[in-house]
C-alpha positions as CSV (number, residue, x, y, z in Angstrom):
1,X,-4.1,16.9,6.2
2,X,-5.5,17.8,9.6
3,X,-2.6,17.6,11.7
4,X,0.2,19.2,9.7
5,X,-1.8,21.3,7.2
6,X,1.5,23.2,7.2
7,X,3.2,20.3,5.5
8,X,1.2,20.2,2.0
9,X,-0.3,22.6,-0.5
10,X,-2.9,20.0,-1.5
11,X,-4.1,16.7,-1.0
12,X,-6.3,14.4,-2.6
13,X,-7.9,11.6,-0.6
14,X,-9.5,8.9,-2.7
15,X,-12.1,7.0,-1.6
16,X,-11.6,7.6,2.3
17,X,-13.0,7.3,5.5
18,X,-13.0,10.7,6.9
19,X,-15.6,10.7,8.9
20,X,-15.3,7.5,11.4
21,X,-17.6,8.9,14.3
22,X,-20.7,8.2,11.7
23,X,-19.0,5.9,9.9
24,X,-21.7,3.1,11.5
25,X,-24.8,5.1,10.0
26,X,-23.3,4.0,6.3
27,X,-25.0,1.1,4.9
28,X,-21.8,-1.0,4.7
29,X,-20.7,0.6,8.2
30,X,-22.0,-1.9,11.0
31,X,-19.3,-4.8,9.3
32,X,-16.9,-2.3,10.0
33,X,-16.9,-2.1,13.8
34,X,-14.7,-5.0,14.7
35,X,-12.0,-3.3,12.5
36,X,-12.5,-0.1,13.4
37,X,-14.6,0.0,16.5
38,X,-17.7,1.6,17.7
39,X,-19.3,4.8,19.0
40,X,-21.2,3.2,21.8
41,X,-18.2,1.9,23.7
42,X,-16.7,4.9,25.4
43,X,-12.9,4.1,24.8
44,X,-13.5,3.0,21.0
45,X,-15.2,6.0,20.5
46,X,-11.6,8.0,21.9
47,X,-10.0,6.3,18.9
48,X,-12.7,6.8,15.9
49,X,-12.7,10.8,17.1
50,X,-8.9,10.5,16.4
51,X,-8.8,9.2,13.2
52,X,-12.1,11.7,12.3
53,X,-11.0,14.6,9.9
54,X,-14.2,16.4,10.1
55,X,-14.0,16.2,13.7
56,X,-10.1,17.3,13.7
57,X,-11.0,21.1,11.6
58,X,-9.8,23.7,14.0
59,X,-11.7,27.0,13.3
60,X,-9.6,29.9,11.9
61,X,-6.6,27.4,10.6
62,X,-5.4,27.8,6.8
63,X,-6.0,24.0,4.9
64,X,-4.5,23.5,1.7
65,X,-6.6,22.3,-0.8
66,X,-8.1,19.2,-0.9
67,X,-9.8,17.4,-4.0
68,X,-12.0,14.5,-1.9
69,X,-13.3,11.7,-4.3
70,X,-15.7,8.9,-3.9
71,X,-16.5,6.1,-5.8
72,X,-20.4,6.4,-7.1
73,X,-20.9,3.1,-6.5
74,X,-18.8,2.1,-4.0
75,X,-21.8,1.5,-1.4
76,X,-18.2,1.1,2.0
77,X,-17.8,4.6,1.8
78,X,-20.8,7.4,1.0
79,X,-19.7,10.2,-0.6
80,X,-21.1,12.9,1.4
């Protein structure tokens, strides 16, 4: 949705990690760093800005729209 916002008219990512740079702050996020890596080694951290969405917004670009759910009680990914 960030790369080729020129390909869709909407998405609808459900239950997501879009935000990987902070993604160890979650309470289910420290398990998650053999998978997915971790901000304080410098060449993991390359990769978790990559997959970041948040981090991939480039100012004055026209998304699509986007309906982002979370699952209330899903405690692996927060919903803000």
């Amino acid at each position: 949705m960030t790369e080729r916002p020129d390909l869709f008219v909407a998405t609808a990512p459900m239950v997501s990690a879009m935000n990987t740079v902070r993604m160890e702050e979650m309470p289910n996020g420290p398990v998650n760093t053999p998978e997915f890596g971790t901000v304080k080694d410098p060449e993991e951290f390359k990769g978790l800005l990559e997959m970041d969405s948040y981090h991939q917004l480039e100012p004055s670009t026209d998304y699509h729209a986007t309906l982002i759910k979370a699952g209330i009680y899903d405690p692996r990914v927060i919903a803000w």
